[in-house]
N, C-alpha and C positions, 0 to 999 in steps of 0.2 A: 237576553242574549249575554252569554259568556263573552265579553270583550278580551279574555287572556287566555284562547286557542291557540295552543300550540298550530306548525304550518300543516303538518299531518292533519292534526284533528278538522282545520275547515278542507280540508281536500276531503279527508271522509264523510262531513258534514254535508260537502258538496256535491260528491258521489252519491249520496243517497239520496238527494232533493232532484237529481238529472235522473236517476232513476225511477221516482216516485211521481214527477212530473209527464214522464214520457210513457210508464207504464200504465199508470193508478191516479189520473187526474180524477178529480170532482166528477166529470161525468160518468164516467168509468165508475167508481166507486158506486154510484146510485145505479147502474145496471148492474153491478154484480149485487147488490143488496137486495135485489129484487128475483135474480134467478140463481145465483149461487148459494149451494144450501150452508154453504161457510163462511159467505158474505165476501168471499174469493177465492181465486180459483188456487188447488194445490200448485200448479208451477212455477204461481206467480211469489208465494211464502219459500218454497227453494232456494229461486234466486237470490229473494232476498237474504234468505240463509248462508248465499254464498258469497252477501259482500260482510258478513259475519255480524250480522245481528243477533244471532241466538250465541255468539261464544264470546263475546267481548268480557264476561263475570264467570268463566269457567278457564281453572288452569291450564297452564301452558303443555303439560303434564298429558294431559283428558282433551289435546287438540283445539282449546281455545286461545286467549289471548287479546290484549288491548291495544289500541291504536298510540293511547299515548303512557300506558302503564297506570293509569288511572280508570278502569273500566267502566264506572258506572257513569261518571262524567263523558264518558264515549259516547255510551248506550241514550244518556239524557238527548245527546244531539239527537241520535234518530228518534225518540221519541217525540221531542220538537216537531222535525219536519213531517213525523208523519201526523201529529197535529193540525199541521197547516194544513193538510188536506183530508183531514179526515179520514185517516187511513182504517182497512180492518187489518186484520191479523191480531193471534196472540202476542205479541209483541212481550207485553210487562209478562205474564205469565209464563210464557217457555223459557223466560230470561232466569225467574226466578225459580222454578224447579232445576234448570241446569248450573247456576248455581249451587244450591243449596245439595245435589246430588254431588258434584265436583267435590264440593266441600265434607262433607259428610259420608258420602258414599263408599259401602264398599267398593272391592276389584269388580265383581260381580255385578253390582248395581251399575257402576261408570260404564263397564261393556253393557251393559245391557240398553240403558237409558242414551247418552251423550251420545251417540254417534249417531241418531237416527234427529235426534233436536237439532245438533248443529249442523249439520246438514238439509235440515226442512225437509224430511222425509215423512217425519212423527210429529207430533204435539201431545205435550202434555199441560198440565194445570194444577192448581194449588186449591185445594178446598179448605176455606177459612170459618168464611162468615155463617151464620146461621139464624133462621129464620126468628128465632123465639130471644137472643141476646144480644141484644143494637149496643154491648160494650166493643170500643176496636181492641184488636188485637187478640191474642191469647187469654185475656180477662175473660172474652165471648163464647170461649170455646165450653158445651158442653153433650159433645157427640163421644159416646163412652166404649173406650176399646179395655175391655173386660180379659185380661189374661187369666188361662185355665191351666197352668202349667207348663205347656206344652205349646197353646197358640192362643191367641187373640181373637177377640170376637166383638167385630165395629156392629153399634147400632146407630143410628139417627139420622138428621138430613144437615146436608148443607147446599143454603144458597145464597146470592146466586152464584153460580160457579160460570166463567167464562171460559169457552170452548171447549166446553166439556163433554158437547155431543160428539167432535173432532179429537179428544184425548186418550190416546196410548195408555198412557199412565194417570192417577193421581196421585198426586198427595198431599194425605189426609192427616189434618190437624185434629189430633185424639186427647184427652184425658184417658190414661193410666191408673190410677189410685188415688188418682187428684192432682197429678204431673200431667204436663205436657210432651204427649211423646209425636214423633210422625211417621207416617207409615207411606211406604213409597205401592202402590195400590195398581195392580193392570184393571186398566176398564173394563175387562171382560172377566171380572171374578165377580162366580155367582151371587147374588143378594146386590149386584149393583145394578139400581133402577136410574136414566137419567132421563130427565122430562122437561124437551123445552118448553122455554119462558119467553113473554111477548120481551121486548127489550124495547127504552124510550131510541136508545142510540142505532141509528135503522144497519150498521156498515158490520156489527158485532152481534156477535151468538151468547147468549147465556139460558143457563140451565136450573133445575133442583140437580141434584144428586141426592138418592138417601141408599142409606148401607141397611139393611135386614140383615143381622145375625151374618156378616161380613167374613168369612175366617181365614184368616192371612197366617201364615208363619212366622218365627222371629226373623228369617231373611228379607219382612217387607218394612222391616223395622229402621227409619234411617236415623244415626246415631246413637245416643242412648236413651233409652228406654226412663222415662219421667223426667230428662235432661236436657227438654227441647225450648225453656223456654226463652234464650235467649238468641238459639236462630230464629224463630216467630216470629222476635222484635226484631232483628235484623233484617228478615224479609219483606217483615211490614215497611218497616225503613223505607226501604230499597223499593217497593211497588208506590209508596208514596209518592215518593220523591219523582217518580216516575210520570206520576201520577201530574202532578204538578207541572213537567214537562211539557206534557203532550197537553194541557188546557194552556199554557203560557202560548205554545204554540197557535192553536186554533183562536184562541184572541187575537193575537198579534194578526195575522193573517187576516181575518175580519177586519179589525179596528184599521190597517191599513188598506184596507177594500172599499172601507166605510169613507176613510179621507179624502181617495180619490173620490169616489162618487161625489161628495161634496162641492170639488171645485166644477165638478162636470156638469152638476147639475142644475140649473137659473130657476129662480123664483125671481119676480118684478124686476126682470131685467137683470139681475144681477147672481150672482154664485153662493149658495146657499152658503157655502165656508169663510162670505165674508162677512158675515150677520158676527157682530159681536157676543151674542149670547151664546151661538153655537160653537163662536171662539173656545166660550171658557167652558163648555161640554167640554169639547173636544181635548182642553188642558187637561182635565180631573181625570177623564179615561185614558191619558198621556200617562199623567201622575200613577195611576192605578196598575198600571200595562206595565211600567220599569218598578215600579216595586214589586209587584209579581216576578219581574225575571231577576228580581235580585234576590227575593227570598227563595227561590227556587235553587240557584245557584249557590247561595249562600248553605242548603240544605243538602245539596247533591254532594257537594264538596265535604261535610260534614260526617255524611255515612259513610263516602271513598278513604275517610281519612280513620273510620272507625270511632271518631272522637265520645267521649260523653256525652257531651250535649248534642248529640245527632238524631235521638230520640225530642226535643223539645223544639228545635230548627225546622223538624222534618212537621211537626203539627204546629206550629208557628207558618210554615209555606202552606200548609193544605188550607187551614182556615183563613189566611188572607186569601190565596188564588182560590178559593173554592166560596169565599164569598164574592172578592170581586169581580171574576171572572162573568158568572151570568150578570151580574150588574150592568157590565162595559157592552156584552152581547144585547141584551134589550136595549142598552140605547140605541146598538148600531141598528139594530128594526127601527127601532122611533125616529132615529136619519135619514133610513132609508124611504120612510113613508110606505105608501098603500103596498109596493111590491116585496116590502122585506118581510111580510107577511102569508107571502104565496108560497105553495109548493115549488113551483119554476126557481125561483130563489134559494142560492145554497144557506145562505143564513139560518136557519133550520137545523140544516145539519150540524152545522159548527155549536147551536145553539144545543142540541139533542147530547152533545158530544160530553161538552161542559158540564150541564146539570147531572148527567148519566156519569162521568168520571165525581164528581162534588158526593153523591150518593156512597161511591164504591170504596171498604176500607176506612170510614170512620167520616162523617158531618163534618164541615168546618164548627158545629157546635161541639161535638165527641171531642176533637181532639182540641178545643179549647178548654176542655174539660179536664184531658190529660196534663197542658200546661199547667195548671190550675192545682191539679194532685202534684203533681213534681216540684211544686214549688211549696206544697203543704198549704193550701189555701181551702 
């Protein structure tokens, strides 16, 4: 938790949690994961568009705009709360195409794209990772867009790609000549195959996508052309850090589900959370839980501010919350006993949520790896 929230920002903070509670509780969420083929329903991702989830990191310019002039620290908030409850929706990914189109995009592009994202009309998605190069980032990238003069011609796959049975748009992280370029990509150009994927996290949809002989014009091309590769890190940034959010969240929300249970629940007489051993549990996952929202914070703050070091902060937060994180979740099952084990039991989900984000955008090993390289080691 950010303790230095501007008054706007917990009133937005706030707004989203009264809307997320009353619309998208726990149970809710596990019936639309079962019969919504988007793991929710379109009018429900609208709304939320309309308390401005998808504009808070797109200029003011292009009909977006932040709560506190600091957007991604905005955007960190609802990512949190929809943590706590496990929310679906593209969330980190429409954030990060309407971004990077705002920023980068033509006239052309902005009309075309931004008005239908921020509004929650469309969705679209970022295709990064790839099946065959477990490096993060742009090092990973090798799905090859072959310029002939005149146009472009994508071959290979990426996954997984999230929401991409539901997107508008991609786009697609390409090599150029050995550059990184991106191409802004409508789902329905020919040679695009996408094939859902089982997914650990039951509330979210992911995909393959693969491009066959893809062929796009220089108008799907966003920025320059073997010049991309410092929005890549910037977006990685940005979905990290995000990333990190929304597991700070779903811990937190367990670990204090776990607490109460604890006093609620008597063994010989007495309340499981007064057993001194489960005292000093309960410390270490205390311990664990506030350094997670501090390096989180610490990391949010870092990409909003553009800093240098926001690439090493941002994998400094992923590999502590994305180790500790399932950590603190199987104890809270080992607290709970026989039932935190059951399906009936939301623990699962929160647990599914965690491991399935720790996966996505680089290991807490990968990006200890990265620390590691930046510091020449």
């Amino acid at each position: 938790m950010d303790l230095e929230r501007s008054d706007d920002q917990e009133l937005f903070r706030e707004t989203t949690r009264r809307f997320l509670e009353s619309t998208a509780p726990v149970a809710t969420v596990r019936q639309w994961s079962e019969k919504e083929p988007s793991g929710y329903p379109a009018d429900w991702w609208r709304r939320g568009a309309e308390l401005g989830w998808v504009s808070l990191l797109v200029a003011e310019e292009d009909g977006g705009g932040s709560v506190s002039g600091t957007g991604l620290a905005d955007l960190a908030l609802v990512a949190e709360e929809m943590g706590r409850l496990v929310s679906p929706g593209p969330l980190l990914m429409a954030n990060v195409v309407a971004s990077a189109v705002s920023d980068l995009g033509t006239a052309d592009q902005r009309a075309e794209v931004l008005p239908g994202l921020l509004s929650g009309e469309s969705v679209a998605t970022w295709c990064l990772a790839e099946p065959t190069t477990p490096a993060v980032g742009g090092d990973g990238v090798a799905l090859e867009a072959v310029d002939d003069g005149a146009r472009f011609v994508l071959t290979g796959v990426k996954l997984p790609v999230e929401a991409a049975a539901d997107a508008g748009h991609l786009l697609v992280t390409a090599r150029v000549d050995g550059g990184l370029t991106q191409f802004l990509v409508p789902a329905a150009t020919p040679g695009v195959t996408v094939s859902p994927l089982q997914s650990l996290d039951l509330s979210r949809r992911f995909a393959e996508v693969r491009f066959d002989g893809v062929t796009v014009g220089p108008e799907s091309v966003l920025g320059e052309v073997g010049a991309a590769a410092d929005q890549v890190e910037r977006q990685l940034q940005t979905v990290v850090a995000l990333q990190c959010a929304t597991m700070v969240g779903a811990v937190d929300e367990m670990f204090t589900r776990t607490v109460e249970y604890a006093f609620d629940r008597f063994s010989f007489g007495r309340a499981l959370a007064s057993y001194q051993a489960l005292k000093h549990r309960f410390a270490d996952m205390k311990l664990w839980l506030e350094a997670s929202h501090a390096t989180t914070v610490g990391a949010v703050r870092s990409v909003d501010a553009g800093e240098e070091r926001a690439a090493e902060l941002v994998s400094v937060a992923k590999s502590y919350v994305g180790t500790k994180g399932p950590v603190i979740l199987q104890d809270c099952v080992q607290l709970h006993g026989g039932i935190g084990v059951t399906w009936d039991h939301d623990l699962h989900l929160y647990l599914r949520r965690v491991v399935q984000e720790r996966a996505l955008f680089g290991t807490p090993e990968e990006h200890r790896e990265r620390i590691a390289a930046r510091m020449g080691v």
